[in-house]
N, C-alpha and C positions, 0 to 999 in steps of 0.2 A: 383429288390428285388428277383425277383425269381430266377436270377443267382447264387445272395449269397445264399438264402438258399441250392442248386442246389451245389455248391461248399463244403458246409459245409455236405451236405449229403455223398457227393463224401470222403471229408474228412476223417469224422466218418465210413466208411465207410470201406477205404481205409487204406492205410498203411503210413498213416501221421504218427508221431510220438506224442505219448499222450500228451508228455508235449510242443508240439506248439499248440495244441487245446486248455488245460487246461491253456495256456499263454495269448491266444487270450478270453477264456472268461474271464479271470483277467480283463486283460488289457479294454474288453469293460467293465466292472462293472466300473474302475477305472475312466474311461473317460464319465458313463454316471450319475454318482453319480453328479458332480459339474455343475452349468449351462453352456453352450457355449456361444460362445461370447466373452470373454475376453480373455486378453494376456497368463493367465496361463494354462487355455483349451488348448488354440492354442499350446502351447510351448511341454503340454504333449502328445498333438497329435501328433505333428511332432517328438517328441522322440520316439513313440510308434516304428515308421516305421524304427527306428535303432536295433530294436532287432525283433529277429527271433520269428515268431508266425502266427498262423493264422488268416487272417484278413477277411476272411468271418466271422470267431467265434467274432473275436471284432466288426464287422459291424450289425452282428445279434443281440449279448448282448445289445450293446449301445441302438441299436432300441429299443428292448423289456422293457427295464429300461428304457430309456423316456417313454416310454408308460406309467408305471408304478409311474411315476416322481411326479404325486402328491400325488399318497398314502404313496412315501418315503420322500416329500420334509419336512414334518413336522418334522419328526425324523432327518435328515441332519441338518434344520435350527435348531435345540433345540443343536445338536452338533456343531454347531458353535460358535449358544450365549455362549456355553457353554465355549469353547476357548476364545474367544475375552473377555469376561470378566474376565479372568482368572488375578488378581492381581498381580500377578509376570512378568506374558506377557507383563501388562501394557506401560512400558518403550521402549520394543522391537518392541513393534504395533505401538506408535508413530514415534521412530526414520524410521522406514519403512516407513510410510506416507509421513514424510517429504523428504523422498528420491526422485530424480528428476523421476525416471521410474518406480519405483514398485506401486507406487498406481495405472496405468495399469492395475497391475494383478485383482485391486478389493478383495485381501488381506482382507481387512473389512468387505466384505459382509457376512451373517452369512452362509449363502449359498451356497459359493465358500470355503468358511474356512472347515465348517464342512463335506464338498463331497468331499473336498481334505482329511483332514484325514481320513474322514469314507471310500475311496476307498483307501489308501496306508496302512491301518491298515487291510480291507478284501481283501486286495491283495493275500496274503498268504496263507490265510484261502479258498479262491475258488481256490485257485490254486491246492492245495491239492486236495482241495474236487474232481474237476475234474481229476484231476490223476487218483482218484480212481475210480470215475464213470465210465470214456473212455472204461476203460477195460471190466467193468460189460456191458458196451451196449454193446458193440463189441463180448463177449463172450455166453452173455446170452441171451439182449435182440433181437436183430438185427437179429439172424436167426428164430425167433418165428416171430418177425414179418412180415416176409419175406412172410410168408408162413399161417398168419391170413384173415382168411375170409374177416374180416372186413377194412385191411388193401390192399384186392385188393379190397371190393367195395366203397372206398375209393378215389381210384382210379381213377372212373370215372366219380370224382367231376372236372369240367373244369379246377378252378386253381390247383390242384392237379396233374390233370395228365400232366399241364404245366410242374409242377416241375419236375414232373415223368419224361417226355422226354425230358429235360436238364440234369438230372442225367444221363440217358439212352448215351447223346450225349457227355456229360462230361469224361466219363467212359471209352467209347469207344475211347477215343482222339478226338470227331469232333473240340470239341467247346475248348479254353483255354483262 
């Protein structure tokens, strides 16, 4: 863990390009909105690693939003029932069912429905948002903090200054 974070500092940090940072924390909201476990997680994980982005930023996100996972599960599962009961769908949720591989995906659950649209619908919308943040840290925040009292005694909090000399080691080339 403290590699990624160590990676993603290096990143921000660095001369990545804004929009594989702002890709990667897409992509982790994307992937930590719906449960793991099933076929459709899997399918979109393994898609993620076809397109260019940062994957400490999706490894971090993901963390952080599970963490987070039962103060959003409520809202995800209401957008689910909300899909699956949708009248019109009705016809199309069953012929799905009765298909020989896609009940796999767990399609029905109100929980995988509603984390799949609620992250392919804020896909865009953090995608943006981070565009625009990357630069504000990079420009504004990043060298104030460089240079905060509270940010070197900070410091020489042990897991801290772990990450501290991974960036330190990242930076220079030791470590890749």
């Amino acid at each position: 863990m403290i590699q990624a974070i160590a990676r993603l500092i290096v990143a921000l940090n660095g001369n990545v390009k804004k929009s594989q940072l702002a890709a990667g924390f897409a992509w982790g909201l994307l992937l930590a909105l719906p449960p793991t476990g099933n076929i459709l997680w899997i399918v979109l994980f393994a898609a993620s690693f076809l397109f260019r982005h940062n994957h400490a930023a999706k490894v971090l996100t993901m963390a952080v939003l599970k963490l987070l996972s039962p103060l959003i599960a409520p809202l995800v599962d209401l957008l689910g029932w909300e899909i699956l009961h949708i009248d019109a769908l009705r016809g199309l949720f069953t012929t799905l069912y009765n298909m020989p591989f896609v009940p796999y995906t767990r399609f029905y659950n109100t929980l995988v429905a509603g984390g799949i649209l609620a992250g392919f619908v804020l896909w865009g919308p953090v995608f943006g948002l981070f565009m625009a943040l990357i630069p504000l840290y990079r420009n504004t925040f990043a060298p104030k903090l460089r240079n905060a009292a509270i940010f070197k005694a900070a410091a020489r909090i042990p897991f801290l200054s772990a990450i501290a000399r991974a960036v330190s080691d990242m930076s220079d080339g030791k470590v890749r």
